[in-house]
Structures are given as C-alpha cells and as structure tokens.
C-alpha positions as CSV (number, residue, x, y, z in Angstrom):
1,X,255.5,253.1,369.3
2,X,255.5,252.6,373.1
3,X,258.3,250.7,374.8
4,X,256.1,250.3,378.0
5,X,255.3,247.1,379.2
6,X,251.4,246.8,381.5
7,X,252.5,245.3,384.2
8,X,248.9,244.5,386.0
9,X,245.2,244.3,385.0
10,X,244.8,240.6,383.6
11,X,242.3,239.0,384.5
12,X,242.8,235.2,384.9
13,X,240.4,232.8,383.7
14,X,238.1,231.3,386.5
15,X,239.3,227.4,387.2
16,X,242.2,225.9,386.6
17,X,243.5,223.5,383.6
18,X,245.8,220.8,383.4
19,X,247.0,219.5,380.5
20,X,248.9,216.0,380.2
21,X,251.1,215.3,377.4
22,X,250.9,211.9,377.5
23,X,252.9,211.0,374.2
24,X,255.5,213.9,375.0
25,X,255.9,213.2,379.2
26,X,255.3,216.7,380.1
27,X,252.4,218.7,382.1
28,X,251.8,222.1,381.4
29,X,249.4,224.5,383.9
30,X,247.5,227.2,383.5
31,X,244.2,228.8,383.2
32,X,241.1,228.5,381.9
33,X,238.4,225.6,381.6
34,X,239.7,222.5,379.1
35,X,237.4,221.2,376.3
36,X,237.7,217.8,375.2
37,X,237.6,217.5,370.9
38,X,236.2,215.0,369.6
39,X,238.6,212.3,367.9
40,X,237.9,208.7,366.3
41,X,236.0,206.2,367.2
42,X,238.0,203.5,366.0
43,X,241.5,205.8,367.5
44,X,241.6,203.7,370.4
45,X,239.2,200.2,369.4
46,X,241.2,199.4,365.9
47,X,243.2,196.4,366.5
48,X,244.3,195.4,362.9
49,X,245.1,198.4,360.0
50,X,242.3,198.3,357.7
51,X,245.3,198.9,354.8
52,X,249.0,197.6,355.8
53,X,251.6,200.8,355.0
54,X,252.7,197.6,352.2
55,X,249.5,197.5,350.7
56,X,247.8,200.8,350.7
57,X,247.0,202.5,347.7
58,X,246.9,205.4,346.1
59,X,244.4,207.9,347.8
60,X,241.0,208.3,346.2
61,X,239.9,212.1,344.9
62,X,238.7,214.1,347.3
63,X,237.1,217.4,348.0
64,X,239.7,220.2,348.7
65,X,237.7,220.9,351.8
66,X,237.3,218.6,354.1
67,X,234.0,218.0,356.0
68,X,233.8,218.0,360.1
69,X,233.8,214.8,362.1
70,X,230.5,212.7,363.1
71,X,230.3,211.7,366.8
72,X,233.5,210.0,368.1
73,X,234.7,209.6,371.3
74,X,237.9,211.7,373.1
75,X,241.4,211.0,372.4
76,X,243.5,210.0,375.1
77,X,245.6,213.7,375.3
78,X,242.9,217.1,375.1
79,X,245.5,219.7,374.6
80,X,243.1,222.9,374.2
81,X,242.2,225.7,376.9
82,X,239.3,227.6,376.1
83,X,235.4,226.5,375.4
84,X,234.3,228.5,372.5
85,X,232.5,227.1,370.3
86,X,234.7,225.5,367.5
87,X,233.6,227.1,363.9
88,X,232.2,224.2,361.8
89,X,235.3,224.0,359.5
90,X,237.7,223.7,361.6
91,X,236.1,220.4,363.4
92,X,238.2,217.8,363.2
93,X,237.5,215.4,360.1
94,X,236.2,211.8,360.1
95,X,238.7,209.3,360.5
96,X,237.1,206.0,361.1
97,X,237.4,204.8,357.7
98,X,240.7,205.5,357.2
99,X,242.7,205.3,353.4
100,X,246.0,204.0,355.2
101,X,247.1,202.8,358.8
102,X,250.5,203.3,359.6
103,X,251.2,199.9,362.0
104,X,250.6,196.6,362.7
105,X,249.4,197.3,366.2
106,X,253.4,197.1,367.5
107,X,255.1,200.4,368.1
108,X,258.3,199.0,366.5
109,X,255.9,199.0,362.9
110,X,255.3,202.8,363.1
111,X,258.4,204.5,361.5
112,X,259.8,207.5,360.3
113,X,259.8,205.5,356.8
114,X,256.4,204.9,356.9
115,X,255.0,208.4,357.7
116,X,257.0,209.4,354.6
117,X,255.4,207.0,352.5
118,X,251.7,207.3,353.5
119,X,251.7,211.4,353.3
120,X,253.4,211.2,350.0
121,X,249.7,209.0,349.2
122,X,247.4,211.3,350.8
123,X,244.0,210.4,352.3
124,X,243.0,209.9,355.8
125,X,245.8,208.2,357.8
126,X,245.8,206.8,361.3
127,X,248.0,204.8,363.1
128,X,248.2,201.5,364.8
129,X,251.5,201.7,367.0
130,X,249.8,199.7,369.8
131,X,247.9,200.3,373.3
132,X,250.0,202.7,375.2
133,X,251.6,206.6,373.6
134,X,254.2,206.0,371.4
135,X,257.5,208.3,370.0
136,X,258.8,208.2,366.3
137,X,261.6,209.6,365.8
138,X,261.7,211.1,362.4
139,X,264.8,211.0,359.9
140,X,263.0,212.8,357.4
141,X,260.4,215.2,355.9
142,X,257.2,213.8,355.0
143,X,256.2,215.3,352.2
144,X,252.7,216.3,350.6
145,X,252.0,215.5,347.1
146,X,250.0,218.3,345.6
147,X,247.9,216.2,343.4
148,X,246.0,214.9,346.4
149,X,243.6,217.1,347.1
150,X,243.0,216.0,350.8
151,X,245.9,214.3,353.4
152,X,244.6,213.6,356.7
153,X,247.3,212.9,359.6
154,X,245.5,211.5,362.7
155,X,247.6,210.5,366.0
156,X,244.4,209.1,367.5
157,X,246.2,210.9,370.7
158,X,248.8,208.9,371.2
159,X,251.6,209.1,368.7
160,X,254.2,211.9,369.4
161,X,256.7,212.9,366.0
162,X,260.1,213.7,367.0
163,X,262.5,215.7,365.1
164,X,264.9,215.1,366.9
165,X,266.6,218.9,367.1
166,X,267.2,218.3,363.4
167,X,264.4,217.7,360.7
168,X,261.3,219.2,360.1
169,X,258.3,217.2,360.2
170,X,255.5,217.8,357.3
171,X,255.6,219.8,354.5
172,X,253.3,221.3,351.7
173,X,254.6,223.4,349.0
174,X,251.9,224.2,346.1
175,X,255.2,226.0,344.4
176,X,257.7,223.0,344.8
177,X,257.6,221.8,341.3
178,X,259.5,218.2,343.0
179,X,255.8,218.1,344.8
180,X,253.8,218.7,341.1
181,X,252.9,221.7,339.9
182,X,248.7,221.7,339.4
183,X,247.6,225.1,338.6
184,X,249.8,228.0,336.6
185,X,249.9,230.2,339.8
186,X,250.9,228.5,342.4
187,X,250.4,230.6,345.0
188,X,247.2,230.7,347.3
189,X,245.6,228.3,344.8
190,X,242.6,226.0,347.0
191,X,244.3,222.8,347.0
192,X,245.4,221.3,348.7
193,X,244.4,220.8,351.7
194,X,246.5,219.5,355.3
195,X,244.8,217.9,358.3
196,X,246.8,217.4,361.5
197,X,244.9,216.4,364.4
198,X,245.5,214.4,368.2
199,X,249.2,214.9,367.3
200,X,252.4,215.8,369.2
201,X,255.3,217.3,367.2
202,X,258.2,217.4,369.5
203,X,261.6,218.8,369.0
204,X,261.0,219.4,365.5
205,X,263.9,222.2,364.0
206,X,264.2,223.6,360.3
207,X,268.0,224.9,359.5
208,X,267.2,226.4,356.7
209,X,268.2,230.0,356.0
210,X,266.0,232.7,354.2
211,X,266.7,233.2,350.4
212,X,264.5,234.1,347.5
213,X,264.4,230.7,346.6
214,X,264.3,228.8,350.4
215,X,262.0,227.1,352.2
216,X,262.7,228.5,354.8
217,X,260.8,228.8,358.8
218,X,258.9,226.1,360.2
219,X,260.4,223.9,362.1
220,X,257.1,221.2,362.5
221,X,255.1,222.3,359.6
222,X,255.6,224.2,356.6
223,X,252.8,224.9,354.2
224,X,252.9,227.2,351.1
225,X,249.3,227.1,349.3
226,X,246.3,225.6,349.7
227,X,245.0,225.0,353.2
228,X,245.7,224.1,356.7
229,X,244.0,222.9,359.8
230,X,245.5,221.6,362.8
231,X,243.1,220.1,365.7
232,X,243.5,219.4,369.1
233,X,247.6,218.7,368.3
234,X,250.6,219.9,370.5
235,X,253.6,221.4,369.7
236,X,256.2,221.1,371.9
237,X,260.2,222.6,372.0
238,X,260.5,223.4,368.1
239,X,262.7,225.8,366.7
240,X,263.8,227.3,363.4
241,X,266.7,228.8,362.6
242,X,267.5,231.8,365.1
243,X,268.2,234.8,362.5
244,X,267.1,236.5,359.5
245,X,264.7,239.2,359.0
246,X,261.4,237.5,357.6
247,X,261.9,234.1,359.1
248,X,259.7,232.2,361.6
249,X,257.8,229.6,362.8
250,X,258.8,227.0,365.3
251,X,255.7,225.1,364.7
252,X,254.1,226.4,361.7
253,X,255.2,228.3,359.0
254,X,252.2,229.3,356.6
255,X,252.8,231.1,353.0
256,X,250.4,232.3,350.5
257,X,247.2,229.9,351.4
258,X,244.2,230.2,350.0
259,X,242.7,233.4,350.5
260,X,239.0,231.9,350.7
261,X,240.0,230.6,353.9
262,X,241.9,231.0,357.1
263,X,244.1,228.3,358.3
264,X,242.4,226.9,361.2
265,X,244.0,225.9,364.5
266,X,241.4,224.8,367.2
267,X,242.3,223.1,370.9
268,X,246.0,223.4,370.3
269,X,249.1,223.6,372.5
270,X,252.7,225.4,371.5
271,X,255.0,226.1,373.9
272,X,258.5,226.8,374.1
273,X,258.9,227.3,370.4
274,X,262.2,229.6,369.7
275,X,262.9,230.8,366.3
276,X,264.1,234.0,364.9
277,X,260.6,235.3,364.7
278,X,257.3,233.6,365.6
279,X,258.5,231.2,368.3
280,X,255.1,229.7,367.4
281,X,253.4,230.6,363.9
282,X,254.3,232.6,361.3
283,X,252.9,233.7,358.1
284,X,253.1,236.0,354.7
285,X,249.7,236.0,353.2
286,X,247.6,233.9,355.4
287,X,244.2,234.9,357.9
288,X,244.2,232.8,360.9
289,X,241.6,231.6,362.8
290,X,243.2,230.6,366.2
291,X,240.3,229.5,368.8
292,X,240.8,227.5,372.4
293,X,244.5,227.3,372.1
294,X,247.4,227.9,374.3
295,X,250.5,229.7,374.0
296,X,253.7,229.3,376.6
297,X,257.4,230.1,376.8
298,X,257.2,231.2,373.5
299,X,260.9,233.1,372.4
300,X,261.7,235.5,368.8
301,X,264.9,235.1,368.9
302,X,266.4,237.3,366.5
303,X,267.8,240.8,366.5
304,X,267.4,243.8,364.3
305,X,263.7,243.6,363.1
306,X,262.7,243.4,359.4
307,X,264.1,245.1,357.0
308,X,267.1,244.5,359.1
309,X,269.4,247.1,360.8
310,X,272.6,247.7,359.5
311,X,274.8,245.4,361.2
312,X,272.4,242.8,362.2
313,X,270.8,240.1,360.8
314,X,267.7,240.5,361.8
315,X,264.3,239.2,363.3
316,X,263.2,239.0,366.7
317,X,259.5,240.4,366.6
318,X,256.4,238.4,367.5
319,X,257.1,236.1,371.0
320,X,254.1,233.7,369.7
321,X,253.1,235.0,366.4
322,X,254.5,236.7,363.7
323,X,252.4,237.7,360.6
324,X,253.0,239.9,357.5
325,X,251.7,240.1,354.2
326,X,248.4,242.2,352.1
327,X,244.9,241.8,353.2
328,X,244.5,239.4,356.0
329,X,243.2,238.9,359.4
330,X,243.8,237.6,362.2
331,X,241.4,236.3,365.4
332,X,242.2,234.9,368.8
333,X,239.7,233.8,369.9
334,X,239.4,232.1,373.8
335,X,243.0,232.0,373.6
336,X,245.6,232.2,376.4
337,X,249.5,233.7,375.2
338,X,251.8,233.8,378.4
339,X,255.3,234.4,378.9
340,X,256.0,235.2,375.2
341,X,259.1,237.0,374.2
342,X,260.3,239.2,371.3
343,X,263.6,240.8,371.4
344,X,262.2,243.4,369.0
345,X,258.3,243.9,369.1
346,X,255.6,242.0,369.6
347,X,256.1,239.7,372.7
348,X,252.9,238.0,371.9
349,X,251.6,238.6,368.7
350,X,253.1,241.3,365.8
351,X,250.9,241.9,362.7
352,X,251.6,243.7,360.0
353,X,249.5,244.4,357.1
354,X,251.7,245.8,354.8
355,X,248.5,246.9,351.5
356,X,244.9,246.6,352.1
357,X,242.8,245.7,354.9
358,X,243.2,243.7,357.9
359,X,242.6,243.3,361.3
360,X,243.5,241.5,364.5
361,X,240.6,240.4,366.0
362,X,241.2,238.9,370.2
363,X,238.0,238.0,371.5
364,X,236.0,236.1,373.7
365,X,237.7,235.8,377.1
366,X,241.0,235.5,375.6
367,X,244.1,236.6,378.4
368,X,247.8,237.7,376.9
369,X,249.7,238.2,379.9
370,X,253.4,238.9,380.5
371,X,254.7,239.1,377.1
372,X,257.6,241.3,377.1
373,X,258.4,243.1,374.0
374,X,261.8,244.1,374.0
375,X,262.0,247.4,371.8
376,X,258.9,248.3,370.5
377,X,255.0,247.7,370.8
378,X,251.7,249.3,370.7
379,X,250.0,247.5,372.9
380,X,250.7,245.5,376.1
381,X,252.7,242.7,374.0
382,X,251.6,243.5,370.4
383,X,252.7,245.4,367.5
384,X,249.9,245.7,365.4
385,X,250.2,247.9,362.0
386,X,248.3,248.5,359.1
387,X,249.0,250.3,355.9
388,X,252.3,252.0,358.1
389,X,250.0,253.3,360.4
390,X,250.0,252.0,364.2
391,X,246.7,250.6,364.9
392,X,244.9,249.2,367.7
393,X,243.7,245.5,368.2
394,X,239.9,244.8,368.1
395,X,239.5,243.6,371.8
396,X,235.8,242.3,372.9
397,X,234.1,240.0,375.0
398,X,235.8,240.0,378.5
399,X,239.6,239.6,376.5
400,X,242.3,240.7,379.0
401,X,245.2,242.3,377.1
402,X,248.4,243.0,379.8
C-alpha cells in the first residue's frame, strides 16, 4: 500500500460556487457550478399547517419507495456543487400536500418535542416555523416507527436541527424491536423508507460506543434497514464518538439497507464532520449513490485501523467516507472531497469489500483533492480493497483524483 501522498495534478472545476447556509450562518467556497433542486411549492407560500402537530394523525400506508417531486420552486438554501443530472429516484419527493406541519407559523411552535412526535407518525412532514431560517435545538432523538412504510422530513430550506454537541438527530433501526419488528429478518429488509430533504443538521454528536449490541456511529442520522435518501440537505460540525475500530459517521451512519437500492444523497453539503472513522458517512452493507455533493474539513479521528492494533483502540481510516461490508458499490459522481483527513488510510474515501463484488465508481467531473492519508493508501486519498486484494478505483469522465 503506498504511503505517498500526489501532491499536484487536480484539476479544479471551471467557475466558482458559493454556498450560503442561511439556517446555519456559515458560507462555504469552492469549486464547481451550483444546481438549484427543486423543493415545495407550498415551502415558502404555506401560511397556516394543513394539520396542527395536536391534531395530526396517524400517517396513511404508503409505498416503500417514494416517487420524485412534480415541479416546485427552489428552496431558500441550494447546498449542492455539481450539475449531473440527478437519477430519477433520488429526486426529491412531493411535499405540497403534506400528512403533518410541524408549526403554527411562529418559530417558538417548532420544537424539539414536536419533531419527535410527527416522525414517530411518519408521512410527509413540513414545517411552518415562520418567514425567516429558523434553529431547533433538539433534546432528543426522533425516532422512526418501522410500521410506516414512508416518513418524509422536509425543511422547506429554512429550518436548521441542532444537536447541540450532544444528541443525535433521526434514527431508523429495522432491528430495534422498541421501533417494531415487521419482517423475521430484519436486516436489509425494503421498508422502510427515510426522506430528508432542504435540511441543516448542525452540531449533531452520537456518544455511543461500539458493542455487539450498540447503536453505535452517526451522529445526525442513523439508519439500519430499509432505505435512505437525503436531498439537497447540509450537514454541518457533527461528530461521533472519536474511537473504536468499526465506528463512523458524523452525519450518517448506514447499516444493512436494502440491497435493491443504494442510499441516495443528491445536492448535499458535509463539512467538518469528525468521528473515529467516516467524518462524513459510513456504512456496513450499503451501495451509495453520492451525486453533486460536497465534502470539506472532513477528519477520522481514530487510531489503530480495524481490526485494531494492539494497544490502540482503533479507527481512523476514511477522511469523508468510510465503507465496509459484502457486495456493494459505491459512485461519486460530480462530487468535490477536499481537505479530508484519515489518521490511518483513506483521507477521502476507504472501501472495503470484504466477500463478493464491488466497486468504487468516481465519475463525471468529480475532483478529490488534498486528502491526506496518514499511514496507508492506494490511491491519491483512497484505500480501496476488494476480496484482500488492493484494487484501483473506476475513474472516468474528466474525474481529477490528487
């Protein structure tokens, strides 16, 4: 494995892109051309909740896959960097008729209380915190109820979620019996499925140590089964705990999801994640489909790899990503991951396949640049494996790898 960092040869993206984090107060630059993604057309026009958080009800069934978005105009915040065309699926979903509307149209009505209720319902939620952005701080973990087969979370672009350095945001947990157990094997069963789209999650942070039994990585999101998509969201300063061999995810922590699909991330931001790997995502047993997103400051903070040296506790190994598991893939695709970091390998991205196939796909006009791997990679910030047998990244279309 080569310890050699490529210090030149990336290309930058023609233009220049600025992002505004309106609900968060921060600005990131960079390059590339932005795209806009389509939100709501009621996001920014609703005045009154169609359903009070008092008098919602219980979700209606619905299909485990949820279908793309009609025309709507733009959120307020467009937190993506490429222009690749966004893959049907992982369009963001209708929300103008929404199930439940978290607000009266004051921000003081939008609560950490009432996020917890409405996910535990499920359907297609929006919020009504008022005209201008608006920060809940959240006290505790809204929680998906597995017998709703579709929850929709929907910021409209203007409502940030706060952990507040201590408590994860959303979770989904097909194997948590406390969220219902509906098939006899819980793991990578279809349903089901999380939306999260026009959303900031700020300074969200999961303490939880790995164990057999543990929840344990992502600090914004963790999901176990079904699927995942996340849409033209941001995911700023999260963390998880800093140590441990198989543990990561500052923003998203995916486990045994539904093989029949990838979990979907499209015009996404996540910078300055820190965890012990993963400072971004992280995953056993999940494909990803990653396309117009942007990675920054992204930090694996652990030491000793996985299985973990003697005398360490291990971790450290993918800056921005981290994935393991048996026959899964994973594509970049018009993606920039900068100033990653792995103290072990991987500064941008490590993949592992441990059985089977796999293969990490970076492609159209993506750029990695300066992503330091600090012991071991086999490629400019990657470690990319297969079967125990270094293996080289499938780089097309004018990607920049340095």
């Amino acid at each position: 494995m080569s310890r050699e960092l490529a210090s030149d040869g990336v290309r930058a993206k023609p233009g220049v892109w600025l992002i505004t984090l309106v609900s968060a107060g921060l600005t990131l630059a960079g390059c590339g051309t932005p795209r806009p993604v389509a939100g709501s057309a009621a996001d920014t026009a609703r005045e009154a909740p169609e359903h009070s958080v008092a008098s919602a009800s219980a979700s209606p069934a619905a299909s485990p896959v949820a279908s793309p978005s009609g025309a709507h105009a733009s959120p307020p915040v467009s937190y993506g960097y490429g222009s690749s065309p966004i893959p049907p699926a992982a369009q963001p979903v209708d929300t103008s008729d929404p199930t439940h509307v978290i607000g009266d149209g004051s921000p003081s009505s939008c609560t950490s209380a009432a996020v917890v209720q409405v996910v535990a319902e499920g359907g297609i939620i929006t919020f009504n915190c008022g005209p201008n952005p608006v920060t809940i701080t959240m006290t505790a973990t809204a929680k998906v109820v597995n017998t709703h087969a579709l929850t929709v979370l929907d910021g409209g672009g203007k409502v940030t979620l706060n952990g507040g350095g201590q408590v994860r945001i959303l979770y989904m947990n097909t194997c948590d019996p406390q969220q219902v157990y509906t098939t006899s094997d819980c793991w990578q069963q279809q349903s089901p499925q999380l939306v999260v789209q026009n959303l900031t999650f700020e300074d969200a942070y999961s303490a939880i140590q790995e164990t057999s039994t543990s929840s344990y990585g992502g600090g914004a999101i963790f999901a176990e089964g079904g699927q995942l998509k996340v849409v033209n969201s941001g995911f700023i300063d999260n963390g998880c705990y800093p140590a441990d061999p198989d543990l990561g995810g500052a923003a998203i922590r995916a486990l045994g999801m539904y093989a029949g699909s990838p979990v979907y991330l499209a015009d996404d931001t996540f910078k300055g994640g820190h965890c012990s790997n993963g400072g971004a995502l992280s995953s056993i047993d999940a494909s990803w489909d990653v396309t117009d997103s942007m990675f920054g400051d992204n930090q694996a903070v652990g030491f000793g790899a996985n299985p973990a040296q003697a005398g360490t506790a291990g971790g450290g190994s993918g800056g921005a990503i981290y994935t393991d598991g048996d026959n899964y893939t994973v594509t970049i695709d018009d993606c920039l991951i900068r100033n990653g970091s792995a103290r072990e390998g991987g500064g941008a991205i490590f993949f592992v396949v441990d059985a089977g196939s796999g293969a990490l796909t970076i492609e159209n006009d993506s750029v990695l640049q300066n992503n330091p791997s600090g012991e071991f990679q086999n490629a400019p910030g990657i470690f990319d494996s297969v079967d125990g047998h270094d293996t080289s990244p499938v780089i097309t279309s004018g990607s920049t790898v340095g």
